[in-house]
C-alpha positions as CSV (number, residue, x, y, z in Angstrom):
1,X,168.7,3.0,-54.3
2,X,168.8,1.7,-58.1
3,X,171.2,2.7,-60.2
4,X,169.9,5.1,-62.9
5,X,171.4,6.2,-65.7
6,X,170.7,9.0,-68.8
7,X,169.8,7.6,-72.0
8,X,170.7,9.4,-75.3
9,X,168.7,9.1,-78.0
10,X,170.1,10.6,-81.7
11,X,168.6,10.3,-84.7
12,X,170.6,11.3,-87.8
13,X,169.0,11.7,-91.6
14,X,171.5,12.5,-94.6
15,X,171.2,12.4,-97.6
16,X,172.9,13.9,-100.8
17,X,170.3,15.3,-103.6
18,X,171.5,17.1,-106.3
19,X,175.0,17.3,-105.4
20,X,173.8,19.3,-101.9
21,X,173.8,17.2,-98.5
22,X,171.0,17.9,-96.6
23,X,169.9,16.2,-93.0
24,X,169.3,16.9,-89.2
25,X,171.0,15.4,-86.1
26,X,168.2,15.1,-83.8
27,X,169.4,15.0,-79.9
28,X,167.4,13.8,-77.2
29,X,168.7,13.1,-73.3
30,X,165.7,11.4,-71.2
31,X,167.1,11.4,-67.6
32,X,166.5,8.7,-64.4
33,X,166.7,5.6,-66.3
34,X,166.6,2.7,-64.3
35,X,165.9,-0.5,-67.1
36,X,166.6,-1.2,-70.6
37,X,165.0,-4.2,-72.2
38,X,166.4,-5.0,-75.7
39,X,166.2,-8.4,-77.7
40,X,166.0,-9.7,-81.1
41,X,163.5,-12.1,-82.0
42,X,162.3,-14.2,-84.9
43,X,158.3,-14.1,-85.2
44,X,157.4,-17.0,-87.3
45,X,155.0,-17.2,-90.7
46,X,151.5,-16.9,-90.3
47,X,151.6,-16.1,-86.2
48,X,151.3,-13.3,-84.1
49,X,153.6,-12.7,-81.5
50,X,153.2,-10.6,-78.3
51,X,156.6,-9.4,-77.9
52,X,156.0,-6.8,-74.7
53,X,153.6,-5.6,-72.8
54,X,152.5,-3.1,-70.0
55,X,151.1,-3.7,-67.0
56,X,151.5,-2.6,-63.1
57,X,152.0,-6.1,-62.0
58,X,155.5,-7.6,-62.9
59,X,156.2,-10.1,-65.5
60,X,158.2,-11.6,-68.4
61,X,158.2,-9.1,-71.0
62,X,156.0,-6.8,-69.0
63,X,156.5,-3.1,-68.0
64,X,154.5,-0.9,-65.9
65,X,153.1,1.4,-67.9
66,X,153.9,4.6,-65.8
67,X,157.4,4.1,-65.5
68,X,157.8,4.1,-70.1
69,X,160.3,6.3,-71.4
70,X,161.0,5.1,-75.0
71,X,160.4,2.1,-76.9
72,X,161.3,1.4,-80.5
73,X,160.4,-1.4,-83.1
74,X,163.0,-2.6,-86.0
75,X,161.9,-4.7,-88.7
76,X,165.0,-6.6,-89.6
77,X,163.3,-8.3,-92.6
78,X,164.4,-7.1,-95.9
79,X,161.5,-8.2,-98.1
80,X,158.7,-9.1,-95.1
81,X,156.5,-6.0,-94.0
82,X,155.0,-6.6,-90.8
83,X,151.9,-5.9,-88.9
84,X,152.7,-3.9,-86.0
85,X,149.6,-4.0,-83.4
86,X,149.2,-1.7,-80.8
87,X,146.3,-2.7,-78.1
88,X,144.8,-1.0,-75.2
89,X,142.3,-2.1,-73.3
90,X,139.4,-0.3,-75.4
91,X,141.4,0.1,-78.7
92,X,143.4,-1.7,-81.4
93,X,146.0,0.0,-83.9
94,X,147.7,-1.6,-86.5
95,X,150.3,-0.2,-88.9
96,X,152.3,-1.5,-91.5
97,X,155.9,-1.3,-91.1
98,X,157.8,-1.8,-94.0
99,X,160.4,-4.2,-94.5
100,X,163.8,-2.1,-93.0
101,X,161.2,0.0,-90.8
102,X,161.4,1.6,-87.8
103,X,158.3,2.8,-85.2
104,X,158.9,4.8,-82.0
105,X,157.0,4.9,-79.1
106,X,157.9,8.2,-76.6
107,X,154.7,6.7,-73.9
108,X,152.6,4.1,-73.2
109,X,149.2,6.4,-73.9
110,X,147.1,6.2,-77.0
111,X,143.7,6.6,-78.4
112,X,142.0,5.4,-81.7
113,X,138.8,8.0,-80.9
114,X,137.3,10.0,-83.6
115,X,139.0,13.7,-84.6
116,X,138.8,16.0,-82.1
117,X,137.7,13.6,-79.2
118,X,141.3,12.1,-77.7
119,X,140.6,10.0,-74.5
120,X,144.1,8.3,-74.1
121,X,144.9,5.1,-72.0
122,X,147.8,3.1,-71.4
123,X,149.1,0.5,-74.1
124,X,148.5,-3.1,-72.9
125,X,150.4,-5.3,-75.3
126,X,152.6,-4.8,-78.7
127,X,152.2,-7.5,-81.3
128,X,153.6,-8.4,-84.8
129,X,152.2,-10.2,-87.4
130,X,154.7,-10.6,-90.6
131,X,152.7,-10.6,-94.0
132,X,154.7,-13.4,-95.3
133,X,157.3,-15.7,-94.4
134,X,158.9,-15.0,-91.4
135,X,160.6,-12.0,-90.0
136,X,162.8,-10.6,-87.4
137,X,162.1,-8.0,-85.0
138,X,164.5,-6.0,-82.5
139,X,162.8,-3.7,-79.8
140,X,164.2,-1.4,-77.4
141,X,162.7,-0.3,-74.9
142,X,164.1,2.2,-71.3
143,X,161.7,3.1,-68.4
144,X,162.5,4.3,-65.5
């Protein structure tokens, strides 16, 4: 059997406005972890860079889409916002993510159809783009 393990997740905001501290821890346990993937790399000026994708067949940098747990994106940069892409087979999302920014990912589903009519499929790839010079990116990502 593979080892699995429970991954912890916290999230804690603070911050002290008008002499009051205010914040939230936020706690969350996902159980029956099997992998973690976590790396820190440089995407250069003017490219876009694949760094992970989803797919049933195995690969480098590829996870089967069923077995996604949690996945986060850190933008090291502290002046460079980047272009975060987000494909599927029928879609493509892009959001900014500021220089210092962070974007989670809690499955490998999404949809870019109009209000009211979701049809969700599985992520295929995750791509950055930095608007600028060059940036540096750390994801983490657990599936089971």
């Amino acid at each position: 059997p593979k080892p699995m393990a429970d991954f912890t997740l916290l999230i804690r905001e603070r911050v002290l406005l008008e002499g009051t501290e205010r914040g939230t821890d936020y706690n969350l346990t996902i159980k029956n972890i099997e992998n973690i993937d976590n790396r820190i790399v440089t995407i250069p000026s003017g490219s876009e860079t694949t760094i992970f994708k989803y797919d049933d067949n195995p690969g480098a940098g590829t996870f089967t889409s069923g077995s996604f747990k949690y996945g986060r994106i850190s933008n090291f940069s502290t002046t460079v916002p980047l272009n975060l892409k987000v494909s599927s087979s029928t879609e493509l999302l892009n959001f900014s993510l500021a220089a210092g920014g962070t974007f989670m990912l809690s499955t490998s589903e999404i949809t870019g159809s109009l209000i009211n009519t979701f049809t969700y499929g599985d992520i295929a790839s995750v791509s950055v783009e930095p608007s600028g010079s060059s940036a540096k990116v750390e994801y983490f990502i657990a599936t089971t």
